[in-house]
C-alpha positions in Angstrom: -27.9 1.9 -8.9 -26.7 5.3 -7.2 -24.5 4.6 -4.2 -23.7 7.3 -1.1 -20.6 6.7 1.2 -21.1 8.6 4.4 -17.6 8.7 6.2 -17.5 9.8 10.1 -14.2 11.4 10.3 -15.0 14.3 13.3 -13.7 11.6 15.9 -11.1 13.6 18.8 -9.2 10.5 19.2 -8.5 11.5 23.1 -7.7 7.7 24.0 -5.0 7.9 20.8 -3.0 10.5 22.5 -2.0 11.8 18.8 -2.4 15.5 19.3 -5.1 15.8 16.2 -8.1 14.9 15.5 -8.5 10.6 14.9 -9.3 10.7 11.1 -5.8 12.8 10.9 -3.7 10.7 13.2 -1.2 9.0 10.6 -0.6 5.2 10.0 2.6 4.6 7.7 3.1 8.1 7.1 -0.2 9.2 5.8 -3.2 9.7 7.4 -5.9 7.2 8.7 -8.4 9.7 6.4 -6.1 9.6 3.4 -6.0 5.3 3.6 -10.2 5.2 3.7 -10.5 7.2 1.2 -7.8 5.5 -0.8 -10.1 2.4 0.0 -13.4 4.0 -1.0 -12.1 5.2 -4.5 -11.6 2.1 -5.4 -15.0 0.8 -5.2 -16.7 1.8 -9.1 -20.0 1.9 -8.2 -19.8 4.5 -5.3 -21.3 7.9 -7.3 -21.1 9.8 -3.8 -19.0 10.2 -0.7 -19.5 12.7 2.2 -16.9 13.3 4.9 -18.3 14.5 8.2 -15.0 16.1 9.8 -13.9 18.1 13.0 -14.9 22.0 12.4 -11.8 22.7 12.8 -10.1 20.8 10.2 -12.7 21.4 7.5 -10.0 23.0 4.7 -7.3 20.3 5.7 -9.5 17.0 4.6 -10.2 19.5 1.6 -7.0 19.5 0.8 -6.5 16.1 1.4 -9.4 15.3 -1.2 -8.1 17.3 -4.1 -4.0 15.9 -3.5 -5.2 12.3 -3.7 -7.4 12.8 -6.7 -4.9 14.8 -8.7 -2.1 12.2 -7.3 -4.5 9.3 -8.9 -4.8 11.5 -12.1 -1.2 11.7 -12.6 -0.6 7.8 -11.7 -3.2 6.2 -13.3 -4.4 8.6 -16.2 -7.8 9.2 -14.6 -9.6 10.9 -11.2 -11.9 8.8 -8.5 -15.0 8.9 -9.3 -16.9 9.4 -6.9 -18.3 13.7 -6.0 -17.2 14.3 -2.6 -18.5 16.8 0.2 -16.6 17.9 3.3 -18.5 19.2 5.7 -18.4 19.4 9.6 -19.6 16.3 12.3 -21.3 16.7 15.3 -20.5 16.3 19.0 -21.6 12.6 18.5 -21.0 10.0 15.8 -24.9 10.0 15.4 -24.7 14.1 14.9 -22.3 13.7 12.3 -24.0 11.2 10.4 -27.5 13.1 10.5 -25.4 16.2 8.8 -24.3 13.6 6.3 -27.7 12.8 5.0 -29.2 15.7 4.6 -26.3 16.1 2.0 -27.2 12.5 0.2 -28.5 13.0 -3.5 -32.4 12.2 -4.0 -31.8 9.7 -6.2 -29.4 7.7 -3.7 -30.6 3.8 -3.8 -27.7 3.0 -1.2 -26.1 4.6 1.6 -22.8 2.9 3.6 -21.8 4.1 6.7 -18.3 4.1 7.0 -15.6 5.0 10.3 -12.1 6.5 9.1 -10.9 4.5 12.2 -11.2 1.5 10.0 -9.6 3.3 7.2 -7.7 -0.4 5.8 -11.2 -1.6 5.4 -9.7 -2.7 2.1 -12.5 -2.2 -1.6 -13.6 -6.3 -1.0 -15.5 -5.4 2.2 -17.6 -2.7 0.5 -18.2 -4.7 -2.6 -19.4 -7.3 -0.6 -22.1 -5.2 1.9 -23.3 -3.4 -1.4 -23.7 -6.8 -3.4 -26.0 -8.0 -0.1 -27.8 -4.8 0.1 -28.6 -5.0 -4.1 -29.3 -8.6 -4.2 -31.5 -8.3 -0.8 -32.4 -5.7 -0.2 -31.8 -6.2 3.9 -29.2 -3.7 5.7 -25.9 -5.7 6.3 -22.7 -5.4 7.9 -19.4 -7.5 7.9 -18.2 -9.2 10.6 -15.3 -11.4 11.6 -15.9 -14.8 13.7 -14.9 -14.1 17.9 -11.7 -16.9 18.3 -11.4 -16.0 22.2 -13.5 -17.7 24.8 -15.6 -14.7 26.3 -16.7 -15.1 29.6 -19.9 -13.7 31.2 -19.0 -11.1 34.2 -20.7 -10.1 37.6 -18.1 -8.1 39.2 -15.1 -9.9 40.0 -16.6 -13.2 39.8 -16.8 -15.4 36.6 -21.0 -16.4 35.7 -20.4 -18.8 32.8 -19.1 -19.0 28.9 -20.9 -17.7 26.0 -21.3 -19.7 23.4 -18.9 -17.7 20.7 -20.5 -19.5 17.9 -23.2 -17.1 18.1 -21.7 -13.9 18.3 -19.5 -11.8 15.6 -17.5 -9.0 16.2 -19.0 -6.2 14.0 -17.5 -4.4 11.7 -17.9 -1.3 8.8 -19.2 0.1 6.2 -22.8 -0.9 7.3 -25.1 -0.6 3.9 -29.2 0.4 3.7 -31.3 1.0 1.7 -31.0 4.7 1.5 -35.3 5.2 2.6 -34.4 2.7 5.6 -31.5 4.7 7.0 -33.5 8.0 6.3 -36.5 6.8 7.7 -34.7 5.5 11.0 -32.5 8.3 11.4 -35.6 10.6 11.0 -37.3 8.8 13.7 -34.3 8.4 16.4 -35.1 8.9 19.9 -31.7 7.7 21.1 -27.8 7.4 20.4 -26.6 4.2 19.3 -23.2 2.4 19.0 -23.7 2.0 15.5 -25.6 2.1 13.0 -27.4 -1.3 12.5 -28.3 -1.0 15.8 -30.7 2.2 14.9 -32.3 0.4 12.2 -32.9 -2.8 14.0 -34.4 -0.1 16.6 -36.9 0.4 14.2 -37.8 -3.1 13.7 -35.0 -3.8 10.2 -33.9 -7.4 9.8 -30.0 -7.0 9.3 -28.0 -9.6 7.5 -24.3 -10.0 7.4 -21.1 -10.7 5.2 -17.8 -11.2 5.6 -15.2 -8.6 7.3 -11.5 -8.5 7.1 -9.0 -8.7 9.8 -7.0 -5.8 8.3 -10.2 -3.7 8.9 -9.2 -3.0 12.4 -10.3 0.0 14.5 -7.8 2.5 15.1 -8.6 3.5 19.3 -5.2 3.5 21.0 -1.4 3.9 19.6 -0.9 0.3 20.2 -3.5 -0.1 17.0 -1.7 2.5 15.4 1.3 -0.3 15.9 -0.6 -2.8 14.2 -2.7 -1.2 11.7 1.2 -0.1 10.2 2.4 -3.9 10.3 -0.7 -5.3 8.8 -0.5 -2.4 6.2 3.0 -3.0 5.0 2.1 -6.8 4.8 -0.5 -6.1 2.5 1.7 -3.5 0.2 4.6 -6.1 0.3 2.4 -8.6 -0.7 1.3 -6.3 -3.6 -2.4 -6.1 -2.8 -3.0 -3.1 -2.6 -5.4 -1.5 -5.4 -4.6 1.4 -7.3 -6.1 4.3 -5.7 -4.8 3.2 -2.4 -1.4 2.9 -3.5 -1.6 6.9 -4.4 -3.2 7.3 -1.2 -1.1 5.3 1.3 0.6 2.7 0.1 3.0 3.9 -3.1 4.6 6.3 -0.2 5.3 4.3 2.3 5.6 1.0 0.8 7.9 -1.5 -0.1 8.9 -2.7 -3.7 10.5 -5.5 -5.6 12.0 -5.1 -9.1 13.9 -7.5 -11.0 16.6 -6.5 -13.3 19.2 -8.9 -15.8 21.9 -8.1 -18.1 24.3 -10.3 -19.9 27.4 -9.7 -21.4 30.3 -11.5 -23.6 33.6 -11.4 -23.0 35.9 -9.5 -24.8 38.5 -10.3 -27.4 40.4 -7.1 -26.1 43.2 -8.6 -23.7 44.0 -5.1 -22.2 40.3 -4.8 -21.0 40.3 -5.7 -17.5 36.7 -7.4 -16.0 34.4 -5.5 -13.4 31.8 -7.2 -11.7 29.6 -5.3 -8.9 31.7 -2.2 -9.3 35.3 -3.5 -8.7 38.0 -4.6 -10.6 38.4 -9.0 -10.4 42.1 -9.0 -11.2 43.8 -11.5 -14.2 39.8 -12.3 -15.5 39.2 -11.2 -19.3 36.8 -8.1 -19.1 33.4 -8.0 -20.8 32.1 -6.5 -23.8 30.0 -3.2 -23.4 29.1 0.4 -24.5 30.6 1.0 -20.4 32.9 -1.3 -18.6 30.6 -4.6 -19.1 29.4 -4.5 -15.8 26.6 -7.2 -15.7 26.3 -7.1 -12.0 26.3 -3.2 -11.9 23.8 -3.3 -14.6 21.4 -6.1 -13.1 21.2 -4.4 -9.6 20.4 -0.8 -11.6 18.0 -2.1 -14.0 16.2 -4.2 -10.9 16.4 -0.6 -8.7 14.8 1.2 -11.4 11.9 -1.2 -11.7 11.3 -1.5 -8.2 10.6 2.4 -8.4 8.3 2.3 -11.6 11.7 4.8 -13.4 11.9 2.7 -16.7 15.2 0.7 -16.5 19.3 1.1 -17.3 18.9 2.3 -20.8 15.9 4.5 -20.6 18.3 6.4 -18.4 21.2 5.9 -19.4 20.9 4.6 -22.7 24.1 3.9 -25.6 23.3 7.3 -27.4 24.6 9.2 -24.5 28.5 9.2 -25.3 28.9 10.6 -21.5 28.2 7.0 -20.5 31.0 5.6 -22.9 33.2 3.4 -21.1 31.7 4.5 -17.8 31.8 2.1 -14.9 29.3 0.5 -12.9 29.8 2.7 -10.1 28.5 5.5 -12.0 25.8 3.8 -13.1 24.6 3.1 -9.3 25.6 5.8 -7.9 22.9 8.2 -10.4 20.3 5.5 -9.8 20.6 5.3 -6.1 20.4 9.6 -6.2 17.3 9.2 -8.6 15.4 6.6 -6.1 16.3 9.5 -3.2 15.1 12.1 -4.8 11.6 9.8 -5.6 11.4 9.6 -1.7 13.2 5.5 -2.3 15.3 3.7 0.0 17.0 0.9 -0.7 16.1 -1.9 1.8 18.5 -4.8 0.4 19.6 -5.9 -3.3 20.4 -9.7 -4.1 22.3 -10.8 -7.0 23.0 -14.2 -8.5 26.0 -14.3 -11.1 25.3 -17.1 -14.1 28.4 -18.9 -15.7 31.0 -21.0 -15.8 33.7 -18.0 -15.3 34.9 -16.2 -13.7 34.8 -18.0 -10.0 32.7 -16.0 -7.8 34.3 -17.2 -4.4 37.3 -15.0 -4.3 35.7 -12.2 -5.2 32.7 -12.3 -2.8 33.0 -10.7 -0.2 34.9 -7.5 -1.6 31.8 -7.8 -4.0 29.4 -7.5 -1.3 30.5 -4.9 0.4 31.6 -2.3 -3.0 27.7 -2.8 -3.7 26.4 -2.6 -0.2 28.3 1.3 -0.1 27.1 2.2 -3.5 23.2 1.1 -2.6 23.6 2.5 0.9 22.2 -1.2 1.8 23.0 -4.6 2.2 23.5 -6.8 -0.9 24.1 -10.0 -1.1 25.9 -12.3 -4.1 25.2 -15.4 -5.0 27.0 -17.4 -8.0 25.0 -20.9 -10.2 26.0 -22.4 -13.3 23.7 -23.7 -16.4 26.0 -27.3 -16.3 27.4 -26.6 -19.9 24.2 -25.4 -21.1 24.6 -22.6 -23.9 27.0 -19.5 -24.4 26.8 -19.1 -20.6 28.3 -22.8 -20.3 30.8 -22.7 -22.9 32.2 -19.8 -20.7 31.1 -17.3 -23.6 30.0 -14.9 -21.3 28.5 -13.7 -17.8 24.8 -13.1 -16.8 23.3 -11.6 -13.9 20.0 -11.2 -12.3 19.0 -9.2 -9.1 16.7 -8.6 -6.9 16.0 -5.5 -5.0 13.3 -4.4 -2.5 13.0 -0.4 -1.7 10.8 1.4 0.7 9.5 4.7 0.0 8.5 7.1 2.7 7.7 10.1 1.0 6.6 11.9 -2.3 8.7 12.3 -4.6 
């Protein structure tokens, strides 16, 4: 079945007070176009999308386009699939949508209407209106229950209470049957709010499905607030598919890597022990190609994966002599420059040290705060034992695992 998205992004956005056009306002550092399309390439079955945009920024959602496919070429070894057209809206979300169509391939079974100001509609919300349309074959739309009690208005005074059970707050893409849409759009004698409301004009039955609250409409900076929060939620929570991680979410998004190392204490009494970058004075030092920094290591190795960069001996692996004997410190101090030049920040780092030896109490806070200058962020150490359990419990050697979580803002 051959599927057309139509997306209205030729909003001005006047009540957003951004200074651009709506679909080029930005939400987490990239724009509310950049996030719906990042959405809309993730749906398989879409064969065609067709932006409507402002005149006036024709070349820049061009441009837009082609960075985000060859950004989901390099990431994930292959392009969105979908053919996409640019081409310029009306003075009315109706106009727009009429130049749309006439662009739709002949052979188009169904068309969704989409609005860049719901640019988080996440791929679950179109997978759902396009299963209803297939299966169906009635228009549908998602919606989200109404929780508020609405009230009925005359003027200042209060008439009654509606009975919320009955009403839905509606929500897009809206999906047709390509002929219906054509047909009613071909017949319009009026603007309407949306698009369901033309073809029920025209005498459609319209079904719906679930929405999704993240699917919020983008109208005044105060959305913009909210669209960011709900957006990060969703990228810390990991849910975010992988086109709309190149699109929004993979720069300016936060991620969690977990890193361990272990190492065994040394027979050599004149090696001293470091642990998170400092010396811990009259403990027996660990074995190591560097200075048997475990904590060092953990907290490099869980950086590293938090970025998608491999890990501690990818990078700095035991066939570079440079790294012979080198400390910790070294070791952080490269990975925290390679996370910057990726467009990472660290956020915060917590470590837990595993063993019987040495005691991690008088050594905390000195700990804690050589790591926290080397990340350029807080860290935190912790300290457990395995109750006599293994080489760990026979005081054999020390183990570490960490914990970081990094934000990045940029490209890389």
């Amino acid at each position: 079945m051959t599927i057309a998205v139509v997306l209205v992004a030729a909003g001005r956005g006047e009540r957003l007070g951004a200074g651009v056009p709506k679909a080029f306002a930005t939400v987490g550092d990239r724009t509310l176009l950049e996030h719906a399309l990042g959405n809309i390439f993730n749906v398989s079955s879409v064969s065609q999308l067709i932006i409507a945009a402002p005149s006036s920024h024709i070349a820049e959602a061009q441009t837009i386009v082609a960075d985000l496919r060859a950004t989901t070429q390099a990431l994930f070894g292959e392009a969105p699939k979908a053919r996409v057209t640019v081409l310029a809206g009306g003075d009315t979300r109706q106009q727009s949508i009429e130049n749309a169509l006439l662009q739709i391939a002949p052979a188009t079974e169904i068309i969704l209407v989409h609005d860049s100001a719901r640019a988080l509609t996440p791929p679950a919300v179109f997978e759902r209106v396009i299963e209803s349309v297939r299966n169906t074959g009635l228009a549908t739309i998602p919606v989200l229950p109404i929780v508020d009690t609405i009230k009925r208005v005359s003027g200042e005074i209060v008439l009654d209470t509606v009975d919320r059970q009955t009403l839905r707050i509606a929500q897009t893409p809206q999906g047709f049957q390509a002929f219906e849409l054509l047909e009613a759009y071909k017949n319009a004698t009026e603007d309407f709010t949306d698009d369901a409301a033309l073809v029920q004009s025209v005498g459609a039955t319209l079904r719906f499905v679930e929405g999704d609250p993240i699917a919020l409409k983008v109208t005044t900076p105060d959305d913009i607030k909210l669209a960011e929060a709900r957006l990060n939620a969703e990228s810390l929570a990991g849910d975010m598919p992988a086109a709309t991680l190149a699109a929004s979410s993979l720069p300016g998004q936060y991620r969690t890597g977990v890193g361990v190392d272990v190492h065994r204490f040394t027979d050599d009494p004149s090696k001293a022990l470091f642990l998170g970058g400092i010396e811990w004075a009259g403990e027996r030092g660990l074995d190591g190609h560097s200075d048997g920094d475990a904590v060092a290591h953990a907290v490099v190795d869980a950086l590293l994966a938090a970025a998608g960069m491999g890990d501690i001996g990818s990078n700095f692996g035991v066939d570079r002599p440079e790294f012979a004997g080198a400390s910790g410190q070294v070791f952080l101090t490269a990975t925290v420059s390679k996370l910057a030049e990726a467009g990472f920040k660290v956020v915060n780092v917590s470590v837990q040290i595993i063993g019987n030896r040495p005691k991690v109490g008088p050594h905390r806070a000195d700990t804690e705060a050589e790591l926290s200058r080397l990340v350029a962020a807080p860290v935190t150490v912790g300290a457990t034992t395995t109750d006599g359990l293994g080489f760990l419990g026979n005081a054999e050697g020390v183990a570490a695992v960490a914990n970081a979580l990094l934000f990045r803002s940029q490209v890389g």
